[in-house]
mmCIF file as Biopython writes it, N, C-alpha, C and O atoms, coordinates in Angstrom:
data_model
#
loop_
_atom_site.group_PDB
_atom_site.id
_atom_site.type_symbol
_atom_site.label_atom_id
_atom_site.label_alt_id
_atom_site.label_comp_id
_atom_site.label_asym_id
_atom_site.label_entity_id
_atom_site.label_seq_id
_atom_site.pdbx_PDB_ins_code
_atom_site.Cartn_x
_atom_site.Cartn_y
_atom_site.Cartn_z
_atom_site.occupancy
_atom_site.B_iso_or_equiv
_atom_site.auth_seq_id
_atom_site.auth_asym_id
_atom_site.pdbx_PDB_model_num
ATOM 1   N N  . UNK A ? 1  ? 13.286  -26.446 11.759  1.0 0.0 1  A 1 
ATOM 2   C CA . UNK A ? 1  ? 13.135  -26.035 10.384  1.0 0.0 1  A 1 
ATOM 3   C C  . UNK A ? 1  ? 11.777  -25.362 10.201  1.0 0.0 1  A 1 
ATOM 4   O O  . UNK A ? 1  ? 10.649  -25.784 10.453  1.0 0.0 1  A 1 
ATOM 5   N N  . UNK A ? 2  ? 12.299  -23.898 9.563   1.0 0.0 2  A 1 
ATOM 6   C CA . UNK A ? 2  ? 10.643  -23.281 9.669   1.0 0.0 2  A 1 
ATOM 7   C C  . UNK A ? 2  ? 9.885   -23.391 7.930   1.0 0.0 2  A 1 
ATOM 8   O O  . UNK A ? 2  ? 10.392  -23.155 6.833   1.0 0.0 2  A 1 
ATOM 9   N N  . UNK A ? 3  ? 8.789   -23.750 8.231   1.0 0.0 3  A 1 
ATOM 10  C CA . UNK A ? 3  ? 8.249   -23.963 7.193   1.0 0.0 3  A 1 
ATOM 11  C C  . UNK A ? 3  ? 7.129   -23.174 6.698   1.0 0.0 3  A 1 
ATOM 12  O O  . UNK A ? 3  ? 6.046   -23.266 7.275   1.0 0.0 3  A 1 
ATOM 13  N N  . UNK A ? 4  ? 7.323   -22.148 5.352   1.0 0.0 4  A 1 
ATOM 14  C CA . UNK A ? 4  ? 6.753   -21.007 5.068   1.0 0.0 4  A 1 
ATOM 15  C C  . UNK A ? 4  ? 5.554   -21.276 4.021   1.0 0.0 4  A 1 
ATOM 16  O O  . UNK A ? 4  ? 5.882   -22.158 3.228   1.0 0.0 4  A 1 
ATOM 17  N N  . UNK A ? 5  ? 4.306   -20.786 3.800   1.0 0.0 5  A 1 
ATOM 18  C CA . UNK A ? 5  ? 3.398   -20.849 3.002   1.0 0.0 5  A 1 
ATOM 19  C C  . UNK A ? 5  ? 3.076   -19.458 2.689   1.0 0.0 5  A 1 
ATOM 20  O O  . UNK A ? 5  ? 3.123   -18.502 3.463   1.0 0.0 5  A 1 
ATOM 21  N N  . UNK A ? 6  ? 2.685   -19.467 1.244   1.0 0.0 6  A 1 
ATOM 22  C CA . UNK A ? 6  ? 2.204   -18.264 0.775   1.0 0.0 6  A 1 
ATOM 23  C C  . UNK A ? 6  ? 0.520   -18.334 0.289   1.0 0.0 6  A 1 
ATOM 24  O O  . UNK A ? 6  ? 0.252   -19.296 -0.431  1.0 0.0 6  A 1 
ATOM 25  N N  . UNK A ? 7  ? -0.318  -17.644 0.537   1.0 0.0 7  A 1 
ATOM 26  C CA . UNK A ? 7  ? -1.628  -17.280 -0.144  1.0 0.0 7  A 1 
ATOM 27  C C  . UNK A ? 7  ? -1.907  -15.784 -0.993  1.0 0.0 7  A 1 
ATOM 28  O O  . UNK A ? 7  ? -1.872  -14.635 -0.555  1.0 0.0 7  A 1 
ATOM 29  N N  . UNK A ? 8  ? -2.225  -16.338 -2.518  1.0 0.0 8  A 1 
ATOM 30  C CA . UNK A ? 8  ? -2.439  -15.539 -3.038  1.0 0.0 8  A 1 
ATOM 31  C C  . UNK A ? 8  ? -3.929  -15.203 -3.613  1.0 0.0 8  A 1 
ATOM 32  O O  . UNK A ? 8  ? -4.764  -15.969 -4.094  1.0 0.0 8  A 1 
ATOM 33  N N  . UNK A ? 9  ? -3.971  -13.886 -3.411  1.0 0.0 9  A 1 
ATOM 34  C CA . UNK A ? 9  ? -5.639  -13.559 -3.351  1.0 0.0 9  A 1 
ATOM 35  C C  . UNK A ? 9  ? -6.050  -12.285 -4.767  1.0 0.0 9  A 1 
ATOM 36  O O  . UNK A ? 9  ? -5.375  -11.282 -4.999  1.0 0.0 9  A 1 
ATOM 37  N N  . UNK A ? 10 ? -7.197  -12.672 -5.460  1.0 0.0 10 A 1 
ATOM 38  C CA . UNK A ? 10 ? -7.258  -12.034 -6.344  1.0 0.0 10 A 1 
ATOM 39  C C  . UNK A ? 10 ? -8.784  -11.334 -6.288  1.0 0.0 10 A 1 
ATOM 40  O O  . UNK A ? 10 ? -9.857  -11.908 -6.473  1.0 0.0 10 A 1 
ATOM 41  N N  . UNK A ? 11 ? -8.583  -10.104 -6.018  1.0 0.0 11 A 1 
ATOM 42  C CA . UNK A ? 11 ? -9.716  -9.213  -5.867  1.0 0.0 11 A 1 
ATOM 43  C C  . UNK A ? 11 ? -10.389 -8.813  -7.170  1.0 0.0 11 A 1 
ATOM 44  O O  . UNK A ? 11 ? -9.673  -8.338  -8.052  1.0 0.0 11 A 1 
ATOM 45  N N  . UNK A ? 12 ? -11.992 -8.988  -7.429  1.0 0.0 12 A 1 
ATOM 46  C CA . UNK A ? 12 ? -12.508 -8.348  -8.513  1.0 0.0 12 A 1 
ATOM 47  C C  . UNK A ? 12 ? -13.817 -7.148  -8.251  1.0 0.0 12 A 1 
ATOM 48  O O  . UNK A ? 12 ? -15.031 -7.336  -8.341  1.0 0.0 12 A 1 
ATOM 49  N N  . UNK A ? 13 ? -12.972 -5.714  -7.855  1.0 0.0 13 A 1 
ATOM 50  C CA . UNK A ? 13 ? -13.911 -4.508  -6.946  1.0 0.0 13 A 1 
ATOM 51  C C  . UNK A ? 13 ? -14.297 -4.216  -8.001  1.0 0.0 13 A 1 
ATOM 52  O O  . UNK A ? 13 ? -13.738 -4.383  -9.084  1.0 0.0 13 A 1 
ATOM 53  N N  . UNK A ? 14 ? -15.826 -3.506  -7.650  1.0 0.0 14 A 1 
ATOM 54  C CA . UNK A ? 14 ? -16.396 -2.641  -9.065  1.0 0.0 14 A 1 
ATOM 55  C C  . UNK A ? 14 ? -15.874 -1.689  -9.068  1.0 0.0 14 A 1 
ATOM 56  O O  . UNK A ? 14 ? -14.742 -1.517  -8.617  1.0 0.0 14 A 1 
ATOM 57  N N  . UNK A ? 15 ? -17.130 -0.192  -9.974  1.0 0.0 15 A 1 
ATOM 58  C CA . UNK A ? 15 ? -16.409 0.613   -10.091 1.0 0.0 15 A 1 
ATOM 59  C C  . UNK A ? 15 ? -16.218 1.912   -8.780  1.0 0.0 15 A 1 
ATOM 60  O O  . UNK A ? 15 ? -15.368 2.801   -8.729  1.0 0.0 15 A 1 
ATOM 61  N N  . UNK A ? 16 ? -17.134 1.665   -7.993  1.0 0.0 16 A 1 
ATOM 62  C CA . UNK A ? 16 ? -17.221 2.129   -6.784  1.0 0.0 16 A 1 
ATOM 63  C C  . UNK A ? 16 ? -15.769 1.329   -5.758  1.0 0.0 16 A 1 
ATOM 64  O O  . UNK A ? 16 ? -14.787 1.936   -5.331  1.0 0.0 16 A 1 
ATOM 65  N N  . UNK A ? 17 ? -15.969 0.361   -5.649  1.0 0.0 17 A 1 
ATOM 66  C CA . UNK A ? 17 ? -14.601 -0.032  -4.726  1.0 0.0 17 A 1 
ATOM 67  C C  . UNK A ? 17 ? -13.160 0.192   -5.308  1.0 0.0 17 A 1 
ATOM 68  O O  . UNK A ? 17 ? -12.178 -0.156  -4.653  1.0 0.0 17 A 1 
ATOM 69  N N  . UNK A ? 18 ? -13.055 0.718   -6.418  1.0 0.0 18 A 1 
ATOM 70  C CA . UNK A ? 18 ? -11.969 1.306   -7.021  1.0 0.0 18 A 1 
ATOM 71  C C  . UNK A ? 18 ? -11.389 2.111   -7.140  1.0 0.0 18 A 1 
ATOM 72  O O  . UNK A ? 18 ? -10.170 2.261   -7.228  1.0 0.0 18 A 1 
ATOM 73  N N  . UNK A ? 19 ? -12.731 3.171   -7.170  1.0 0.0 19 A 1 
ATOM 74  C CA . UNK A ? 19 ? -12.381 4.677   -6.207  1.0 0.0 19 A 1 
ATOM 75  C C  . UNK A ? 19 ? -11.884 4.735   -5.042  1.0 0.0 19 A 1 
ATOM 76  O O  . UNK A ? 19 ? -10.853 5.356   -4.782  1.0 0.0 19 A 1 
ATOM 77  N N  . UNK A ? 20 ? -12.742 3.924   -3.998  1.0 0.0 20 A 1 
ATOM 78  C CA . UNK A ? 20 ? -12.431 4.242   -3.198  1.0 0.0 20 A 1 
ATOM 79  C C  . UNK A ? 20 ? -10.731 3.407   -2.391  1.0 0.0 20 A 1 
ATOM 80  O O  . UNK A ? 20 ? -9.995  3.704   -1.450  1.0 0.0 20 A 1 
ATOM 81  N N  . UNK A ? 21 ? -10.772 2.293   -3.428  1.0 0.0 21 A 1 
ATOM 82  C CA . UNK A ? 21 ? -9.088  1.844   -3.184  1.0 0.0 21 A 1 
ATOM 83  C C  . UNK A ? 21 ? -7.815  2.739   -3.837  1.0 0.0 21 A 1 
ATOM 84  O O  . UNK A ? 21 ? -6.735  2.847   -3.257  1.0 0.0 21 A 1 
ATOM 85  N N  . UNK A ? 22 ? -8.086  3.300   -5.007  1.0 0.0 22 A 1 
ATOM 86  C CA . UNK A ? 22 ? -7.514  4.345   -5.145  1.0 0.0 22 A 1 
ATOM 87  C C  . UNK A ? 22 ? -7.176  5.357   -4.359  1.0 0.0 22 A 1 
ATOM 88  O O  . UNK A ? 22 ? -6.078  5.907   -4.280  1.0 0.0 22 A 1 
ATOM 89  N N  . UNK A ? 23 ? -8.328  5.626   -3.676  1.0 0.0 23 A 1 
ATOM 90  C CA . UNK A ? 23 ? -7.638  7.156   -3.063  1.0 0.0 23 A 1 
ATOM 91  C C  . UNK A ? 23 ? -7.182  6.653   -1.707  1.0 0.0 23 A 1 
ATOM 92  O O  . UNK A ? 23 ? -6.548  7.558   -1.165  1.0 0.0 23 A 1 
ATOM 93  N N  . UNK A ? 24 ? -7.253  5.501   -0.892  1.0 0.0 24 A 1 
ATOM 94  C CA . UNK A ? 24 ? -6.706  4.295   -0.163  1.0 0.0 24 A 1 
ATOM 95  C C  . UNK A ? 24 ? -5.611  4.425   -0.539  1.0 0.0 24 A 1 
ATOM 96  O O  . UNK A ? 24 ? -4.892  4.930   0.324   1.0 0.0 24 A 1 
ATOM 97  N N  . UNK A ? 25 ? -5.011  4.149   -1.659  1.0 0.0 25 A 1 
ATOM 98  C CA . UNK A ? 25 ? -3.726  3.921   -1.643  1.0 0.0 25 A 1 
ATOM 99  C C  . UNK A ? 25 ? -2.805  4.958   -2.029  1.0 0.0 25 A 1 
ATOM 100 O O  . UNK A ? 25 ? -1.599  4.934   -1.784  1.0 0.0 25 A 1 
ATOM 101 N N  . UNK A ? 26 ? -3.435  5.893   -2.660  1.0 0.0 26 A 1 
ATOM 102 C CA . UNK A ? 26 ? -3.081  7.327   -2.658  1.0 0.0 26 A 1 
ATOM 103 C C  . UNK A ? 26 ? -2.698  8.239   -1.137  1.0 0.0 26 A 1 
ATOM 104 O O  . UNK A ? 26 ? -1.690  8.781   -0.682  1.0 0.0 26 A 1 
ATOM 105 N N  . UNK A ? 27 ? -3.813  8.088   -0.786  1.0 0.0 27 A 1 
ATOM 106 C CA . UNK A ? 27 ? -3.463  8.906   0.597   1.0 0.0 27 A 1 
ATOM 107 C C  . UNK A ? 27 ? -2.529  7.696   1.241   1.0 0.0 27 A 1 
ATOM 108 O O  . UNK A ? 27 ? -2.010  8.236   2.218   1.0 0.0 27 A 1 
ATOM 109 N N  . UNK A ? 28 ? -2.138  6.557   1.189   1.0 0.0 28 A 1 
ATOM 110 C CA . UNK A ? 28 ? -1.112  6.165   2.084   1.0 0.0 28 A 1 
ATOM 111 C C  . UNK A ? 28 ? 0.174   6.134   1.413   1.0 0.0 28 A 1 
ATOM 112 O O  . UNK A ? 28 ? 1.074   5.701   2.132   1.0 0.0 28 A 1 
ATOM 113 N N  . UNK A ? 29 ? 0.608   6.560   -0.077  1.0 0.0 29 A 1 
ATOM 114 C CA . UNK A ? 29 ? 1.171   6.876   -0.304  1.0 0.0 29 A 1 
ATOM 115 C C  . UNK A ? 29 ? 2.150   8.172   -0.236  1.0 0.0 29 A 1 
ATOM 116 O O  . UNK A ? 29 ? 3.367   8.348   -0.190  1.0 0.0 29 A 1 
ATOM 117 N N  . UNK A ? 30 ? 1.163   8.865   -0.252  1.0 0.0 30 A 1 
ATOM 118 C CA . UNK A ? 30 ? 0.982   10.370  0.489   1.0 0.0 30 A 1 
ATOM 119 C C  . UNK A ? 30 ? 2.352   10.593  1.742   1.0 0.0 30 A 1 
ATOM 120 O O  . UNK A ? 30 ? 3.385   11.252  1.851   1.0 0.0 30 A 1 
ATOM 121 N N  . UNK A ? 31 ? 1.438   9.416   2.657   1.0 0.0 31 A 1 
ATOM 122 C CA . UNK A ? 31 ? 1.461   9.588   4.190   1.0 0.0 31 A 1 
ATOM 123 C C  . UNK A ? 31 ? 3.439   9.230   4.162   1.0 0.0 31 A 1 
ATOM 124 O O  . UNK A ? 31 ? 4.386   9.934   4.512   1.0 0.0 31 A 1 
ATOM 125 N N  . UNK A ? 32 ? 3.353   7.577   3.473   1.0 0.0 32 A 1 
ATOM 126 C CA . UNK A ? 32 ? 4.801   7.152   3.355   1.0 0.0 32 A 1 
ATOM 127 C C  . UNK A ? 32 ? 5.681   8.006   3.065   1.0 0.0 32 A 1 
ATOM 128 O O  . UNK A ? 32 ? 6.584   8.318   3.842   1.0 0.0 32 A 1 
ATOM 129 N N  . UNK A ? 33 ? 5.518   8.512   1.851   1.0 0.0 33 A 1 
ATOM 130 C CA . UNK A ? 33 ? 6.394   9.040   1.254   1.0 0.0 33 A 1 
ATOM 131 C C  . UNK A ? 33 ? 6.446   10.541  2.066   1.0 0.0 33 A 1 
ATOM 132 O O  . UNK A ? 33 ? 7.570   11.043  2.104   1.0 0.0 33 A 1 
ATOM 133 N N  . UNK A ? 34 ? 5.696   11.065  2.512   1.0 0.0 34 A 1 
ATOM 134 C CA . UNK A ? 34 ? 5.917   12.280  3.556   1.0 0.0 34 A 1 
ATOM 135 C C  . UNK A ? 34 ? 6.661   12.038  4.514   1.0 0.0 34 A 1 
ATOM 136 O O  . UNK A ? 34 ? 7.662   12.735  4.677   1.0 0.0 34 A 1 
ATOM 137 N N  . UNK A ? 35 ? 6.321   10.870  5.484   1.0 0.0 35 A 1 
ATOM 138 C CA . UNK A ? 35 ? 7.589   10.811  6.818   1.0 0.0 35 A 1 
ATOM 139 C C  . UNK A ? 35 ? 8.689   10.008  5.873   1.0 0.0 35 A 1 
ATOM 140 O O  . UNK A ? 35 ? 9.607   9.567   6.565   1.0 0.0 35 A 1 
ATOM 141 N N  . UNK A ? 36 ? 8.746   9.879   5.263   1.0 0.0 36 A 1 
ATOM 142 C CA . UNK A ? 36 ? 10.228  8.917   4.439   1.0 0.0 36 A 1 
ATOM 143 C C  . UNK A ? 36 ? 11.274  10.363  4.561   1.0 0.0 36 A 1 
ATOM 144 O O  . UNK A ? 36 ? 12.296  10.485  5.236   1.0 0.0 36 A 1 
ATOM 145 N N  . UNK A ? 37 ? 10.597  11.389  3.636   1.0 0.0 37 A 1 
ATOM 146 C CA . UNK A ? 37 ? 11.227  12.382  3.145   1.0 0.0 37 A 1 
ATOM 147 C C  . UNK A ? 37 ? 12.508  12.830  4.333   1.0 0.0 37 A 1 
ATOM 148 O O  . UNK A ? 37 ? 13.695  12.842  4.007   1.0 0.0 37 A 1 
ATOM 149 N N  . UNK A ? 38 ? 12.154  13.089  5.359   1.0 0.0 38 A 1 
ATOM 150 C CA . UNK A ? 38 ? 13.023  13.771  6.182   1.0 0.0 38 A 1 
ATOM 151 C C  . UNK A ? 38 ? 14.398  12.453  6.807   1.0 0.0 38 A 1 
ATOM 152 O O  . UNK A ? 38 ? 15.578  12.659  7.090   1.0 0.0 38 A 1 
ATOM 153 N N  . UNK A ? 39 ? 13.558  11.093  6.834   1.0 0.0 39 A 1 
ATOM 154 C CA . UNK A ? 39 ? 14.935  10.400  6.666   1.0 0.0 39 A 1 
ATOM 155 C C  . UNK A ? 39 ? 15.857  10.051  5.934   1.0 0.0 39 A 1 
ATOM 156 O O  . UNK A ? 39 ? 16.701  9.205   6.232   1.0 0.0 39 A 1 
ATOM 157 N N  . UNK A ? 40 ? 15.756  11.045  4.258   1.0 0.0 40 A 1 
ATOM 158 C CA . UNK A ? 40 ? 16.233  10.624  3.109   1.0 0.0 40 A 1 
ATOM 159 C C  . UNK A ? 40 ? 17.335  11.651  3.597   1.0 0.0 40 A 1 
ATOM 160 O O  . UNK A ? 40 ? 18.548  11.562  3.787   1.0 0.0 40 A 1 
ATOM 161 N N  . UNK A ? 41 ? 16.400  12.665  3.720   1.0 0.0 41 A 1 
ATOM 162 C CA . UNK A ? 41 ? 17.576  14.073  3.830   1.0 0.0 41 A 1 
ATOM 163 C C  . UNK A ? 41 ? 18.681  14.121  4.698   1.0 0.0 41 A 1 
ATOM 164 O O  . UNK A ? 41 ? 19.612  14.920  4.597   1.0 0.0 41 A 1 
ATOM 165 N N  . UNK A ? 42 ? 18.523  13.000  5.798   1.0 0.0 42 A 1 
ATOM 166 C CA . UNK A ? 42 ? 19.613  12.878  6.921   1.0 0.0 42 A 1 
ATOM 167 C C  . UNK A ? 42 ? 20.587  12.142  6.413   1.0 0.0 42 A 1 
ATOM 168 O O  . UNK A ? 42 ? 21.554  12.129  7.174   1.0 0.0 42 A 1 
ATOM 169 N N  . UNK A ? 43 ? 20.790  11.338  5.156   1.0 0.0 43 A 1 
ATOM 170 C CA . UNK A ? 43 ? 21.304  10.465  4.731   1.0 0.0 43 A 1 
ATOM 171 C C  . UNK A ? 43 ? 22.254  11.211  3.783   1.0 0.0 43 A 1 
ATOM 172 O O  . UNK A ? 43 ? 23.044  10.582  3.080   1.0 0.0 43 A 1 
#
């Protein structure tokens, strides 16, 4: 019997680490949604 735990973590970045998580998650959004694209189209 496998037994699962979760940890939840709550970040408080200024206004500098916000930028720069923004465009973090921007450009990997970017990235996803760019190679996604061509396996949508095969579908």
């Amino acid at each position: 019997m496998n037994v699962y735990q979760a940890y939840y973590f709550r970040m408080y970045p200024n206004k500098e680490q916000q930028v720069k998580l923004n465009q973090f998650l921007g450009i990997s959004r970017f990235i996803y949604n760019h190679y996604l694209s061509p396996k949508r189209r095969n579908l």
